[in-house]
N, C-alpha and C positions, 0 to 999 in steps of 0.2 A: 504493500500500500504506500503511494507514495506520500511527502508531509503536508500538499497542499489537502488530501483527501484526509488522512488523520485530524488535520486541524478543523476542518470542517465535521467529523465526526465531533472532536472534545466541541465542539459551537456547539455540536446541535442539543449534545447532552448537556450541557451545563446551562443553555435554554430551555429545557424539558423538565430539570431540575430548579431553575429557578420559578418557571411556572406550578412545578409543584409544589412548591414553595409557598408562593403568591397563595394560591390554590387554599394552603392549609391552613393560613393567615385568615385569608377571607372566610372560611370555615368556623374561626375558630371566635375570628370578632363577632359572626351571627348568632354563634355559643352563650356568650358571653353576654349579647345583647338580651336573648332569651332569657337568661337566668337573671339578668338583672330586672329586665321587666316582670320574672314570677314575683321573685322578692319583694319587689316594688308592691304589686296587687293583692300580697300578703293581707289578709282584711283583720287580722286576729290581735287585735290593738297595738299597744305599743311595741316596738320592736325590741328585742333585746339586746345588752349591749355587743353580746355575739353576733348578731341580726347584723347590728348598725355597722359593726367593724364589715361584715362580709360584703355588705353595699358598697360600702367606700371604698374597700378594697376591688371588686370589680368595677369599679367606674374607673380609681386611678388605672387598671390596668387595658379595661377599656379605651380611656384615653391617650394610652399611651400607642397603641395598635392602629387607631384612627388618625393619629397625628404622623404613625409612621405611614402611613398605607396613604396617607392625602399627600406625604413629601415625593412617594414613589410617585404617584399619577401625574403629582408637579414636573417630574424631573424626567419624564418620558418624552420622546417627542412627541411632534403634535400630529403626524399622521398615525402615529399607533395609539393615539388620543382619540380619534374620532371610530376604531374600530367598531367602541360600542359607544350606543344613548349614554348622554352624559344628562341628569334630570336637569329641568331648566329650573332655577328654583328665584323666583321675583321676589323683589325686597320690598318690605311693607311701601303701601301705597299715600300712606300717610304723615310718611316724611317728607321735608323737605329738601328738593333738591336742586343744586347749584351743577348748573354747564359749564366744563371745560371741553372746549372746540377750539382742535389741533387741526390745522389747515398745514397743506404742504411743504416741505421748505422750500421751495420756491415760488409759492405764493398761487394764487386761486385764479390770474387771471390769462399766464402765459405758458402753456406747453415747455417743461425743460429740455426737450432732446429739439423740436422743430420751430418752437415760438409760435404755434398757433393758438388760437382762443378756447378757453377751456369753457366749458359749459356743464352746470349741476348733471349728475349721473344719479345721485344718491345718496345714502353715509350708512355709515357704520358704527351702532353705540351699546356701549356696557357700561352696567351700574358696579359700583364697588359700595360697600357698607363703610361709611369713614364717622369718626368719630370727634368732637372737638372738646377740648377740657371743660371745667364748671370755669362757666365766666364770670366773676364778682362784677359788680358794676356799684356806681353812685344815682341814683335820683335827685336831683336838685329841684326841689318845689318852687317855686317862684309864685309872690301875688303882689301884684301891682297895685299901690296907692293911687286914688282919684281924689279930687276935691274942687269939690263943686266951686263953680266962680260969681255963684250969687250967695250960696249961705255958706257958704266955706266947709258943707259937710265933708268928712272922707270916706271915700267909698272904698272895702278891699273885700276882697273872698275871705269866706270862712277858710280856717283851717284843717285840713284836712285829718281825719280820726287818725295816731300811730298804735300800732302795737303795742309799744310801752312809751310812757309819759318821760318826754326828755333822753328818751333813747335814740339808738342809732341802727336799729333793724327793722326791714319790712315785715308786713305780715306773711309772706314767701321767703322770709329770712326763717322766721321762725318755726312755718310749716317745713323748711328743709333740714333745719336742726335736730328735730324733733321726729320725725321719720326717719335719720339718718339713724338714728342713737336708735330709736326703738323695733322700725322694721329692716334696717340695714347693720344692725347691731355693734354700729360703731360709738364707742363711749366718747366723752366729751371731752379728753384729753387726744385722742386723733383726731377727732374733728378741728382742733383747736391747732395741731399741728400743720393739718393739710390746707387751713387756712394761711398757717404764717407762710408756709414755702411758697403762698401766691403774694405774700409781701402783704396781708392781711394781720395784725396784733389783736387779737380779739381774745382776755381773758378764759379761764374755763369756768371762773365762777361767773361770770358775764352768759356764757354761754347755757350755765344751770338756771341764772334768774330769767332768760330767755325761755328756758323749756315751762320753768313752772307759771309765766306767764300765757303760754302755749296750753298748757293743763287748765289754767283759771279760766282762759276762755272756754274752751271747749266742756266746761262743764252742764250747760244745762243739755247739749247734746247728748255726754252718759245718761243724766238724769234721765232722760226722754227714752233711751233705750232702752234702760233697765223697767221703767215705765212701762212701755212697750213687750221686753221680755216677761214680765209675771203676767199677762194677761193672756199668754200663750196655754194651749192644754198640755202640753208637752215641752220639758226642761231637761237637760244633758248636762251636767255636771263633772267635775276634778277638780282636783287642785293637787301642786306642786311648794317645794318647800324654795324658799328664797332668802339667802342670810342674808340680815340685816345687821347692820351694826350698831353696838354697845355703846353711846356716849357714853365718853369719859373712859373708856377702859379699852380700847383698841381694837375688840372681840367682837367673834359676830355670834346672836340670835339665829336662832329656827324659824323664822315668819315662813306664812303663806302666802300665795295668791291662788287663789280659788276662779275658775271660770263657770260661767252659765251659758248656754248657747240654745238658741234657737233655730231649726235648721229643718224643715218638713220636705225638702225638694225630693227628698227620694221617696217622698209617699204623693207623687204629683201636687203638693203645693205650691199656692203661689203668691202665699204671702213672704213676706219680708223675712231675708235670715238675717240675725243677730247674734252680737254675743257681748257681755260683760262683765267687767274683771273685780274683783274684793279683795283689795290686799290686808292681812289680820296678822297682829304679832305671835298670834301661837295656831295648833291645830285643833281646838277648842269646838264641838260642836255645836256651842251655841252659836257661833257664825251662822252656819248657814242656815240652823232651823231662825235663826232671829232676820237674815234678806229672805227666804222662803215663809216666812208668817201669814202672806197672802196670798202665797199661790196654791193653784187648785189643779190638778188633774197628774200627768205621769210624770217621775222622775227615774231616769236613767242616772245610774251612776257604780261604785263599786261599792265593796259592800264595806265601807268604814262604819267603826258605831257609830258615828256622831251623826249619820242620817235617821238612825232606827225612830226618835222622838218626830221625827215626819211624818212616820208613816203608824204612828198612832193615831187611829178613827181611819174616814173614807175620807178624806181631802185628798192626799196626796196616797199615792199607789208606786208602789217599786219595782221596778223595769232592770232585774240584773243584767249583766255583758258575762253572754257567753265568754266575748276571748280573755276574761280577766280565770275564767274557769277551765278553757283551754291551755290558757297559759301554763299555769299550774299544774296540769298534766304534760305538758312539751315537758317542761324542768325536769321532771323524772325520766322521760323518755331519753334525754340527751345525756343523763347520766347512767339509765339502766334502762335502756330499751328491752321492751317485752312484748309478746304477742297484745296481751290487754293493754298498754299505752301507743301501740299500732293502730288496734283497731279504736278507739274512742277517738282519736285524731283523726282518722279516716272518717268516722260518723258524722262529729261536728265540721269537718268540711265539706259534707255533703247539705248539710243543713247552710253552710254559707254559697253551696253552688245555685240553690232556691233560691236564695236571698238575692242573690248579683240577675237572676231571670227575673225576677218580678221588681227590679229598681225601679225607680218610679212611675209605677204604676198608682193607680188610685187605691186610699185604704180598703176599699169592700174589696177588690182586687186581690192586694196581698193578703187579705184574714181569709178568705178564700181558698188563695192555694196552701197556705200555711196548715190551713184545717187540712184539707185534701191529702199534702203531699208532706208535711213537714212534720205533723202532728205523729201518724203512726212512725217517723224513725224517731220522736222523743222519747217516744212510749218504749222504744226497745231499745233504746239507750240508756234511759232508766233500769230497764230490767237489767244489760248488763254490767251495771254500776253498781246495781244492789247485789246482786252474784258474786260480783267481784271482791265487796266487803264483808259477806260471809266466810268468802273463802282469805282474807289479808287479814294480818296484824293489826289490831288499831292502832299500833305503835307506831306504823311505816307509814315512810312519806308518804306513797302515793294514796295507802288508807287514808290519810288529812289533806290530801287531793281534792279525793272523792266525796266525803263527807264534807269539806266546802260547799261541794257544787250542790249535794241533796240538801242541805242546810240553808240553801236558798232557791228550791227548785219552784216553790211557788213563784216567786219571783224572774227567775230564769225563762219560766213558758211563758210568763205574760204576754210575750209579743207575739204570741201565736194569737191570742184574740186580741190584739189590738192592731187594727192596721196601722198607725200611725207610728206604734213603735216600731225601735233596730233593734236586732239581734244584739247590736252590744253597745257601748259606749266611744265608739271612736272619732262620733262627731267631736267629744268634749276633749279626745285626748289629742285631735287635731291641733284644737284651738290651743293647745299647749306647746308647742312644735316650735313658735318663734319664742316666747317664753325659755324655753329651755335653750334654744340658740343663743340669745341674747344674754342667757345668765351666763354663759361660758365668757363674756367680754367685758359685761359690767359688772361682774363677780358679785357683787353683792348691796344690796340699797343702802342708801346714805345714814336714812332714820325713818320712820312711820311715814309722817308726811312724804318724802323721796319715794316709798312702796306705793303709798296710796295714788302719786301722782303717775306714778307705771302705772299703775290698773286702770285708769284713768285715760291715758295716751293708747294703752294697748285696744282699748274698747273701741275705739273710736277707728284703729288702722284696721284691726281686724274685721270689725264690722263692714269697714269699705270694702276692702279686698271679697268679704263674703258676698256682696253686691256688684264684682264686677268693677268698682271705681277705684282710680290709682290715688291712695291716701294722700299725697302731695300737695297736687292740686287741690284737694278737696278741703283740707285743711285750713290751704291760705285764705280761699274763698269762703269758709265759714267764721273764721276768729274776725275775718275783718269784718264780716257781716252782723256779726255779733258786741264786738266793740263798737260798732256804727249806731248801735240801738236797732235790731232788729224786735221788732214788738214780738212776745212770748205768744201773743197766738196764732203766729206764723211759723212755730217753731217745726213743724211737721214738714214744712218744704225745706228745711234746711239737713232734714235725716237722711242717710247717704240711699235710703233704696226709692225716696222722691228725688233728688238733685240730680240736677244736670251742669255740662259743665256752660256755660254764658260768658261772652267775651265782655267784661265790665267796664264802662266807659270810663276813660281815663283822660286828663289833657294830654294833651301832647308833648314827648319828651324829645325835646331839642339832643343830642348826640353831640357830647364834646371832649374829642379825645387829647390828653396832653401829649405834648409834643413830646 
């Protein structure tokens, strides 16, 4: 064989092998992709910290597969580019966007090889996603003195409502402060940094009496929601612990903050979701039976004692979460897997694969198929629960499992005749999600009043976010609305599932950049 033919053979293989390669790659990112989306759809409440490590760890190495696999396509040519459909993927249409049009180098009007006259034929154009930093700016208010030339009166414009009195922030100062810190989880000492490196000096404790300014306003809005939440038949509850710190001794407190949510879209409703926040210095049950004193009808939640005094008489009814009861059997299974913690895991997922078929449906709907189809595998899930602990130790874990779950099994079937109940609680533990983010940044509340003004801030982002609306905007536009004297009984257009956004008439800001 001569070497021009041998080299061509080591081409063709080492192109066979690099495609099988590619091949295994591409294989294996779809793997990867899969497993991460199961995970994801996992419905069985909170994740555990085992859970949460195995997410992040296939995304980092998801990411790292996609970033190689995009360098390779980059660095191909461009005829073995067009082999296959590349998707055409358009960039939102609701950006703004600025034209750069690149004309010839030799200009649009002369032919470079002959000097004839060039005439339009067409173009050629691609979008690129670009991005440009936060830009600070100044507003300079201006009002002009007048004065009358027969009675000497002076005429000027009222002055215009600020944020804070004698300060130096707009009221989109302050809605960006305040979502930065609470939904972007950045504490007010970065903030306070990322401002100086734009040549901005802006205090951190400037920027604190800024937020709790931002909380003052925005209060008759919690009021209104929480308002609005007890008059709901149905409440989702948690709460998470939050340290607080010790005045005077350097130390943090166990505080809480407690959420309540309202959220019926998966039983086809189509009133308003909601949700809001209780910040309390201990885990005291009188919290929540003393904000719950007036509400009436289902509460979801897990089974702490400190609910049990609710659900004395028929006012309120208790709505256990299966996955707080599943959970509790996984834990066993992960350390001593067994045929009986196989199959009970297998059961209650069967019972969540009904659940994800009849999502928002209407409640006759779901109490319907519930009865139908969900009811006879409770019934024999019971049966072999109770088999189960005939035959275990009452001593053993998975015995104190089990007898959790039958210890509140009334409670547990309720949402079989209720269509408007969930199978479990994960509305509530949702709404926990930034919370628990954001405590990893801010470590821990300043003192009561600092807690109480997070339950406060977080009511009001969360609640947008559950309506669809970018908390930002909606912010600036209420506090200013609100410091302007907006009359209390208008206060219903100002709740984030009536608001819209309105371009607010402003004078006109002259542009004046230093040289």
């Amino acid at each position: 064989m001569s070497d021009q033919a041998a080299s061509h053979t080591d081409k063709d293989a080492r192109i066979a092998e690099l495609e099988a390669a590619l091949a295994a790659r591409d294989t294996l990112i779809e793997t990867l992709r899969l497993q991460l989306s199961q995970l994801r759809r996992m419905s069985f409440g909170q994740s555990s910290e085992k859970l949460s490590r195995q997410i992040e760890q296939l995304e980092l190495t998801l990411e790292e597969l996609e970033g190689e696999a995009e360098l390779v396509e980059a660095c191909k040519d461009v005829p073995s580019r067009t082999m296959r459909d590349a998707p055409v993927r358009s960039l939102p249409p609701h950006l703004p966007r600025i034209e750069r049009r690149i004309e010839p180098e030799a200009g649009s009007c002369a032919c470079p090889d002959c000097g004839g006259t060039l005439r339009p034929l067409g173009q050629d154009s691609d979008e690129m996603l670009d991005v440009a930093p936060v830009q600070w700016r100044v507003i300079r208010t201006v009002r002009p003195k007048y004065s009358c030339r027969s009675c000497e009166k002076i005429i000027q414009a009222r002055a215009p409502v600020k944020a804070i009195a004698r300060g130096k922030a707009s009221f989109a100062t302050l809605a960006h402060v305040v979502v930065n810190k609470f939904d972007h989880h950045l504490p007010l000492y970065r903030q306070a940094e990322m401002m100086a490196a734009q040549g901005i000096d802006i205090d951190r404790s400037t920027l604190a009496g800024w937020t709790g300014q931002a909380a003052a306003l925005l209060d008759p809005i919690v009021a209104r929601i929480r308002e609005e939440g007890l008059k709901a038949g149905k409440l989702h509850t948690d709460d998470t612990p939050v340290p607080m710190l010790v005045p005077g001794k350097g130390k943090t407190a166990q505080a809480r903050l407690w959420t309540y949510v309202v959220d019926d879209r998966t039983s086809g409703a189509t009133g308003p979701a909601l949700v809001w926040y209780r910040f309390t210095p201990d885990r005291s049950g009188v919290h929540p039976q003393g904000e719950l004193k007036t509400f009436t009808g289902l509460l979801q939640a897990d089974g702490y004692a400190g609910y049990d005094k609710l659900y004395q008489g028929n006012r309120i009814s208790e709505v256990a979460c299966w996955a707080h009861f599943r959970r509790k059997i996984f834990e066993n299974h992960q350390t001593s897997p067994t045929p009986l913690t196989t199959d009970l895991i297998e059961r209650i997922a069967d019972l969540y694969r009904i659940e994800e078929e009849i999502r928002g449906e209407p409640p006759d709907i779901r109490r319907q198929h519930r009865q139908q189809r969900s009811r006879p595998q409770v019934e024999e899930l019971r049966s072999a629960i109770d088999d189960a602990l005939r035959r275990l130790s009452p001593k053993s874990a998975m015995a104190k499992a089990l007898a959790y779950g039958r210890k509140r099994w009334a409670a547990l079937t309720r949402y079989l005749d209720e269509g408007t109940a969930e199978i479990d609680n994960n509305i509530a533990e949702r709404a926990m999600r930034s919370v628990a983010i954001g405590r990893k940044n801010w470590l821990f509340a300043g003192s009561r009043v600092g807690g109480e003004r997070a339950a406060a801030i977080y009511s009001v982002i969360e609640t947008a976010k559950l309506n669809g609306i970018e908390p930002q905007p909606y912010i600036a536009d209420i506090i200013e609305k609100v410091a302007s004297g907006w009359p209390a009984s208008r206060w219903d257009e100002l709740m984030p599932w009536n608001w819209t956004a309105e371009p607010v008439p402003v004078s006109p800001i002259s542009v004046n950049r230093a040289a």
